[in-house]
N, CA, C and O atoms as a DFTB+ gen file, in Angstrom:
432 C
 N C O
     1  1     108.193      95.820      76.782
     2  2     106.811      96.220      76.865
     3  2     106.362      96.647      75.474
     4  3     106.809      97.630      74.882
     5  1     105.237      95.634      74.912
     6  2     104.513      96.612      73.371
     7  2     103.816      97.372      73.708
     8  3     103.570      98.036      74.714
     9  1     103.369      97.185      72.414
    10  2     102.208      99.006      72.375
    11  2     101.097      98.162      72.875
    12  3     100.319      98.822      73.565
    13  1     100.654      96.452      72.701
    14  2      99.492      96.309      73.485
    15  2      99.331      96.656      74.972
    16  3      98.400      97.321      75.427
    17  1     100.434      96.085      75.737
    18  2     100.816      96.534      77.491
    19  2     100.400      97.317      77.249
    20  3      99.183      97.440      77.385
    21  1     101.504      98.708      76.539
    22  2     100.875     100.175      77.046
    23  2      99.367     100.613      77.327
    24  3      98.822     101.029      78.349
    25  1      98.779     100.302      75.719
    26  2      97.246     100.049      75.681
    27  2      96.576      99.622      76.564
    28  3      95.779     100.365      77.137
    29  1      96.744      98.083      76.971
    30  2      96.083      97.671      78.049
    31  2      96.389      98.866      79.631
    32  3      95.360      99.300      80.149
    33  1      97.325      99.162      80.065
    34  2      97.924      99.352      81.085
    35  2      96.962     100.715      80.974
    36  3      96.279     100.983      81.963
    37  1      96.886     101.575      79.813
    38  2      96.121     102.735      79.960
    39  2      94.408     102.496      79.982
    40  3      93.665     103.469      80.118
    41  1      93.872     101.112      79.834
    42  2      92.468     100.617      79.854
    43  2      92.461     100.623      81.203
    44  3      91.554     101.294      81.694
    45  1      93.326      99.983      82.092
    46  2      93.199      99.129      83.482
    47  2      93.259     101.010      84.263
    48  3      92.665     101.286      85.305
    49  1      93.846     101.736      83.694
    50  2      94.190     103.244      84.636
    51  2      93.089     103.625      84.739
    52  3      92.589     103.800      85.851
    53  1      92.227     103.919      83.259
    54  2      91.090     104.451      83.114
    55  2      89.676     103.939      83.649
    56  3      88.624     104.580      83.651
    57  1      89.923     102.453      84.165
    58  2      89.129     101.995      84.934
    59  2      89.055     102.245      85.851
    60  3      87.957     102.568      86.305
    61  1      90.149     102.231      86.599
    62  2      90.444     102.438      87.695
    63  2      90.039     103.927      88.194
    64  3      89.500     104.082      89.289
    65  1      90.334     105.028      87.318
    66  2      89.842     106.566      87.457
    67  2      88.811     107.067      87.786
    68  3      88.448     108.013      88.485
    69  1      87.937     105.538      86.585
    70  2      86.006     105.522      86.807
    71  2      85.873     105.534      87.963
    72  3      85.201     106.323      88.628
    73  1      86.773     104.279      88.462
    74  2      85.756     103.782      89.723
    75  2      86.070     105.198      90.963
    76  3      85.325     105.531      91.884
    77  1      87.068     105.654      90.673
    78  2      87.381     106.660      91.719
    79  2      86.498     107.583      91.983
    80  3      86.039     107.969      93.058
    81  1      86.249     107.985      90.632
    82  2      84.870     109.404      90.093
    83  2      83.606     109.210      91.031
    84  3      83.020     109.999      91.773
    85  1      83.309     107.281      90.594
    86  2      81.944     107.000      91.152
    87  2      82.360     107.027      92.685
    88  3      81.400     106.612      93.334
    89  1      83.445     107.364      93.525
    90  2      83.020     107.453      94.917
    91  2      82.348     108.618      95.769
    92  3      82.995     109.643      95.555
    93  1      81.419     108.830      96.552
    94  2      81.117     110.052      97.013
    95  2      82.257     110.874      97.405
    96  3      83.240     110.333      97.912
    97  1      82.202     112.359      97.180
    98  2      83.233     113.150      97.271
    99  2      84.081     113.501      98.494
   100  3      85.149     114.111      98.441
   101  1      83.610     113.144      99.370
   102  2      84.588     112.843     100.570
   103  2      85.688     111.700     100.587
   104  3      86.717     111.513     101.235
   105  1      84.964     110.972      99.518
   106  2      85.814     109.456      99.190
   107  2      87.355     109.939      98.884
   108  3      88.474     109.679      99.326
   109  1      86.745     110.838      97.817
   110  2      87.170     111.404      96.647
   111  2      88.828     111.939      97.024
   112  3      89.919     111.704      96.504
   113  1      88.437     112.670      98.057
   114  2      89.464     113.790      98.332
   115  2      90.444     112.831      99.289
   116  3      91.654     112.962      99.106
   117  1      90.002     111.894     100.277
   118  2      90.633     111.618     100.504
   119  2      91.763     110.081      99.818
   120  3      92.933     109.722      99.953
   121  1      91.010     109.781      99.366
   122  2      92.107     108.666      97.915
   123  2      92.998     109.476      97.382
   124  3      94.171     109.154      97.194
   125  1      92.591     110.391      97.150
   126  2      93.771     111.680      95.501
   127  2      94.799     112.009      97.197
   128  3      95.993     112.178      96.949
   129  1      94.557     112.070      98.249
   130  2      95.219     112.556      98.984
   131  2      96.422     111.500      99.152
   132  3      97.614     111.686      98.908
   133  1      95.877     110.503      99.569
   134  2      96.990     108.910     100.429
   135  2      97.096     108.803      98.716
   136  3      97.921     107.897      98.827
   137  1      96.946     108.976      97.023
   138  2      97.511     108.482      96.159
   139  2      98.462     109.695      96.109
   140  3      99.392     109.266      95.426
   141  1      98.692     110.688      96.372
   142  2      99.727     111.438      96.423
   143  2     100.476     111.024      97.519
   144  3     101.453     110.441      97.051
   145  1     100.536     111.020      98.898
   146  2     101.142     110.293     100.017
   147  2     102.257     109.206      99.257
   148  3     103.488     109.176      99.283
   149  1     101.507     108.563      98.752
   150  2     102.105     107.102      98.923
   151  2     103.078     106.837      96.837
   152  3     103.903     106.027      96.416
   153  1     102.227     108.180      96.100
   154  2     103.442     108.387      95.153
   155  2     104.899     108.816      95.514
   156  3     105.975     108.430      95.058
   157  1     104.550     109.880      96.626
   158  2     105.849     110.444      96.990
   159  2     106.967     108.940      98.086
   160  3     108.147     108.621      97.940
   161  1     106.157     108.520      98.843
   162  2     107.003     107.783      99.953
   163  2     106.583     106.152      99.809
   164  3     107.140     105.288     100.486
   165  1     105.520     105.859      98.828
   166  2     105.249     104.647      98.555
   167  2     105.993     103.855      98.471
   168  3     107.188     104.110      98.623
   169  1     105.391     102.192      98.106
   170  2     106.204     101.335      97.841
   171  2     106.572     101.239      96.063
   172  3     105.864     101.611      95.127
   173  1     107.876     100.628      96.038
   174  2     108.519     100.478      94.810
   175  2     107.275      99.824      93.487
   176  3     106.833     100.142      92.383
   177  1     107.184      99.049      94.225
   178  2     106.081      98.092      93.063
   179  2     104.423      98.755      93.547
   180  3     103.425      98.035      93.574
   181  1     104.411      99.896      93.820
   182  2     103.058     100.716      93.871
   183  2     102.352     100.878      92.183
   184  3     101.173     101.225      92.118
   185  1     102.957     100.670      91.164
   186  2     102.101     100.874      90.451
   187  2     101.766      99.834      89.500
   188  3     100.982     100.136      88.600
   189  1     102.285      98.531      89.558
   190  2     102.584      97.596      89.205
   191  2     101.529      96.530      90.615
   192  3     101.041      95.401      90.658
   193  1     101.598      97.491      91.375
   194  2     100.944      96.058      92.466
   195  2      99.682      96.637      92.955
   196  3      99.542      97.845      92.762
   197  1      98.703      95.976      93.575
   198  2      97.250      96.155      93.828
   199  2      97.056      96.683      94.618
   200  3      95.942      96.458      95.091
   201  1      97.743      97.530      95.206
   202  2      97.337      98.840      96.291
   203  2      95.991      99.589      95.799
   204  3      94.781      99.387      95.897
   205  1      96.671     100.367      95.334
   206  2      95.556     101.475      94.940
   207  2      94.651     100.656      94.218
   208  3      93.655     101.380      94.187
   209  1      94.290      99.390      93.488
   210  2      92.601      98.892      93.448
   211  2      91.926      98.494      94.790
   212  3      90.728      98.626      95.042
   213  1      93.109      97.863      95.807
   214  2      92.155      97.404      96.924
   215  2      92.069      98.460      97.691
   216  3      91.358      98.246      98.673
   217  1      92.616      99.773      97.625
   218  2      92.763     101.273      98.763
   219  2      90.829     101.338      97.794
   220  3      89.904     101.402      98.603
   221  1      90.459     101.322      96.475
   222  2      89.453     101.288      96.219
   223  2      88.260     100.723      96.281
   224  3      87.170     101.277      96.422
   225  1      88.671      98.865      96.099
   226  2      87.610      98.152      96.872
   227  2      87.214      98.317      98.286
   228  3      86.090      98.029      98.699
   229  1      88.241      98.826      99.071
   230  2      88.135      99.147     100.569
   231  2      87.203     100.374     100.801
   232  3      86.408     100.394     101.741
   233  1      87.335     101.433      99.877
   234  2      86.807     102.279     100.113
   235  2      85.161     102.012      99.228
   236  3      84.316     102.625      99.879
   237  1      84.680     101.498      98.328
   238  2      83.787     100.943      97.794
   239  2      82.550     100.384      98.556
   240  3      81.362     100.686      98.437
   241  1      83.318      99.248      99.586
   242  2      82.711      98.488     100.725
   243  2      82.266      99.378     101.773
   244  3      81.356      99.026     102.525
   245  1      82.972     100.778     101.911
   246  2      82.951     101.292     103.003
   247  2      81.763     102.499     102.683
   248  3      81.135     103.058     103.582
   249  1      81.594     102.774     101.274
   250  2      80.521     103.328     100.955
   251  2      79.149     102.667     100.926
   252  3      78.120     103.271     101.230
   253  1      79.208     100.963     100.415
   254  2      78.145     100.147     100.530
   255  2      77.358     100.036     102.115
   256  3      76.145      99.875     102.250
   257  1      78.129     100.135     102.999
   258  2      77.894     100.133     104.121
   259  2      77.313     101.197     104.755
   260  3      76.641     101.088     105.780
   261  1      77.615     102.528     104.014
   262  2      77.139     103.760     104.537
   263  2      77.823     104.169     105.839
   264  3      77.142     104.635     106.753
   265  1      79.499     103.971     105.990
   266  2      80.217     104.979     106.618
   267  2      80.580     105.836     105.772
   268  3      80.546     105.867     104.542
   269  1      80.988     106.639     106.675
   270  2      81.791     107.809     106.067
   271  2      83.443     107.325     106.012
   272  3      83.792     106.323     106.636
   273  1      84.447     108.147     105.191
   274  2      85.115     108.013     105.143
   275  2      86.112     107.458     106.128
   276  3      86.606     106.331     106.138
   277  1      86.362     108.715     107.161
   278  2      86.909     108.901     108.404
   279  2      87.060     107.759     109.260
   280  3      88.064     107.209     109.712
   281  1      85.612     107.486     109.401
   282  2      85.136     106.171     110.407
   283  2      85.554     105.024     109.672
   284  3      85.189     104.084     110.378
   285  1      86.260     104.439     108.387
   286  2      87.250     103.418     107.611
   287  2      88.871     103.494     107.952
   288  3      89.611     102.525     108.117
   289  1      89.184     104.713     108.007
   290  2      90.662     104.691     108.129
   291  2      91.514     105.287     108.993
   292  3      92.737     105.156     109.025
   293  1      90.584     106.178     109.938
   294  2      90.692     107.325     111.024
   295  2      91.479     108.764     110.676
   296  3      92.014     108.929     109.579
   297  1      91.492     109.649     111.582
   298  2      91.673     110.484     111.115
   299  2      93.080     111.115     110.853
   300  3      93.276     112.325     110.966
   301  1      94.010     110.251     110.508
   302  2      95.219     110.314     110.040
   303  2      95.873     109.810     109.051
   304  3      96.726     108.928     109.154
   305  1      95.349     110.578     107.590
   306  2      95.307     109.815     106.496
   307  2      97.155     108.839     106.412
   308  3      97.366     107.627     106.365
   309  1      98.028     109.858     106.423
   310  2      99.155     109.374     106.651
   311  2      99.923     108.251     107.260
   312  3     100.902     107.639     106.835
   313  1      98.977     108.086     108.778
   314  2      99.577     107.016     109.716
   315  2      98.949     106.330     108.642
   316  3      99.690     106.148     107.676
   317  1      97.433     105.766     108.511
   318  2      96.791     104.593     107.659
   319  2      97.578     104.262     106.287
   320  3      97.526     103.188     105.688
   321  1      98.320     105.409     105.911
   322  2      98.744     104.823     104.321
   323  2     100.147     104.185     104.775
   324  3     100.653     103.194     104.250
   325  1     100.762     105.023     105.985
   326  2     101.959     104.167     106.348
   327  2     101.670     102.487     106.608
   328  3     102.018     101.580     105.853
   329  1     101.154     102.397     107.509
   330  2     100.661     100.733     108.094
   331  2     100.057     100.369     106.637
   332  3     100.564      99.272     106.403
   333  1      99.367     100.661     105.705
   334  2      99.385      99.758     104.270
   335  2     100.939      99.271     103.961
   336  3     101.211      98.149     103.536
   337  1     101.970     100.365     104.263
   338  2     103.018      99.890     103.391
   339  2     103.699      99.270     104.076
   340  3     104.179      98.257     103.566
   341  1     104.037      99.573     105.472
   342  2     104.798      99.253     107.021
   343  2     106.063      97.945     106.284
   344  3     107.246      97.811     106.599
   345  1     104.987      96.885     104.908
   346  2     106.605      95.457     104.752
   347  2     106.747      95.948     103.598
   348  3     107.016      94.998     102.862
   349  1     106.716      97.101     102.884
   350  2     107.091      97.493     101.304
   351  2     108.275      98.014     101.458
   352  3     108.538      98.719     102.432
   353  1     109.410      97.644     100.219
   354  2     110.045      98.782     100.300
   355  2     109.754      99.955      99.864
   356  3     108.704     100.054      99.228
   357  1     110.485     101.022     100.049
   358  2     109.914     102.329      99.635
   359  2     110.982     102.825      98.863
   360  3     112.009     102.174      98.674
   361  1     110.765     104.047      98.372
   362  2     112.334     105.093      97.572
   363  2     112.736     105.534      98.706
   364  3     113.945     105.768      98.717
   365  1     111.953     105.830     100.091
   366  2     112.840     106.323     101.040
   367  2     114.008     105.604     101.667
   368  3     114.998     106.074     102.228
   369  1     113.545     103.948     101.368
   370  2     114.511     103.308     101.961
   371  2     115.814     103.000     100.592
   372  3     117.023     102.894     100.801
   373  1     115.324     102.936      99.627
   374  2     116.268     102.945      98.725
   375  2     117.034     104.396      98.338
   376  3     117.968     104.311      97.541
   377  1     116.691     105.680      98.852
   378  2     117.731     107.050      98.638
   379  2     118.549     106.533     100.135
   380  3     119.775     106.433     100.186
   381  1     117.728     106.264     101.197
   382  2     118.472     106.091     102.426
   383  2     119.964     105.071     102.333
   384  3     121.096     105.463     102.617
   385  1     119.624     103.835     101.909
   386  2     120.590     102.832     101.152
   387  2     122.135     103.204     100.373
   388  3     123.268     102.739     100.251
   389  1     121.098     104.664      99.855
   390  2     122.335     104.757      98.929
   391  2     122.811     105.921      99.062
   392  3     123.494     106.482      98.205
   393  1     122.384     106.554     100.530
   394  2     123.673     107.587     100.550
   395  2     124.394     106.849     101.990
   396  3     125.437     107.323     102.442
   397  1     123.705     105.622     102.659
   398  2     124.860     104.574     103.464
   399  2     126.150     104.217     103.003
   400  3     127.087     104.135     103.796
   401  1     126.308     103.956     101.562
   402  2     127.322     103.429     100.548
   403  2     128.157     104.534     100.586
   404  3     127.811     105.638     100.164
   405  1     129.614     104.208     101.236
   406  2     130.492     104.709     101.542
   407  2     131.344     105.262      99.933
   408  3     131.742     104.462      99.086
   409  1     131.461     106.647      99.831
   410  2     132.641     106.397      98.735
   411  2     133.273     105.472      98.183
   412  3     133.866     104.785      99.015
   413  1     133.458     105.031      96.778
   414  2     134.695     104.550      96.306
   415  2     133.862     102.905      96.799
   416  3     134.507     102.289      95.950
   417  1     133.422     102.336      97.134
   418  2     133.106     101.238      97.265
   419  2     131.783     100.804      96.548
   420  3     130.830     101.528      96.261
   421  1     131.957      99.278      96.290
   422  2     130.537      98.906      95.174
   423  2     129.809      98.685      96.234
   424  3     130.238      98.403      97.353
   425  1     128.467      98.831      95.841
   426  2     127.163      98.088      96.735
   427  2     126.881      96.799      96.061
   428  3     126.538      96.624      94.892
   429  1     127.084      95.925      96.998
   430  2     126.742      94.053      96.513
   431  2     125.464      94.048      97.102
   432  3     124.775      93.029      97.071
């Protein structure tokens, strides 16, 4: 990775931050919420893959429309961020993996 990636990679964040700012504040709280959710139990390639822009276009559309938050994803921010990930792997399944691995033996 050069210093352009980095560069770029910190353009594409900061875009991405904008667009968060511009959502009404109910938006607000609940994105920073399922982007904490899904840092902790997310999928592996979560920051590398288009989750969190389309968790934004989704929520974008859902402001164009004039719902509210709630009435997009219901009222269990958790179940909804699970079923986003439901075919990802996660770190939970990879700490789980690797305390399966018996002593003294390689994992193939």
């Amino acid at each position: 990775m050069g210093i352009q990636d980095i560069i770029e990679g910190k353009r594409q964040w900061r875009a991405h931050v904008a667009r968060v700012k511009a959502l009404p504040p109910d938006y607000q709280i609940v994105y920073k919420e399922m982007q904490k959710y899904l840092f902790k139990v997310g999928p592996i390639d979560l920051v590398d893959g288009g989750l969190l822009p389309g968790i934004v276009d989704f929520f974008e559309t859902g402001v164009a429309d004039g719902k509210g938050v709630l009435e997009l994803i219901g009222p269990d921010v958790a179940a909804f961020c699970d079923d986003l990930i439901k075919d990802s792997r996660t770190y939970a399944d990879v700490y789980q993996e690797s305390i399966n691995v018996k002593p003294g033996t390689a994992e193939k």
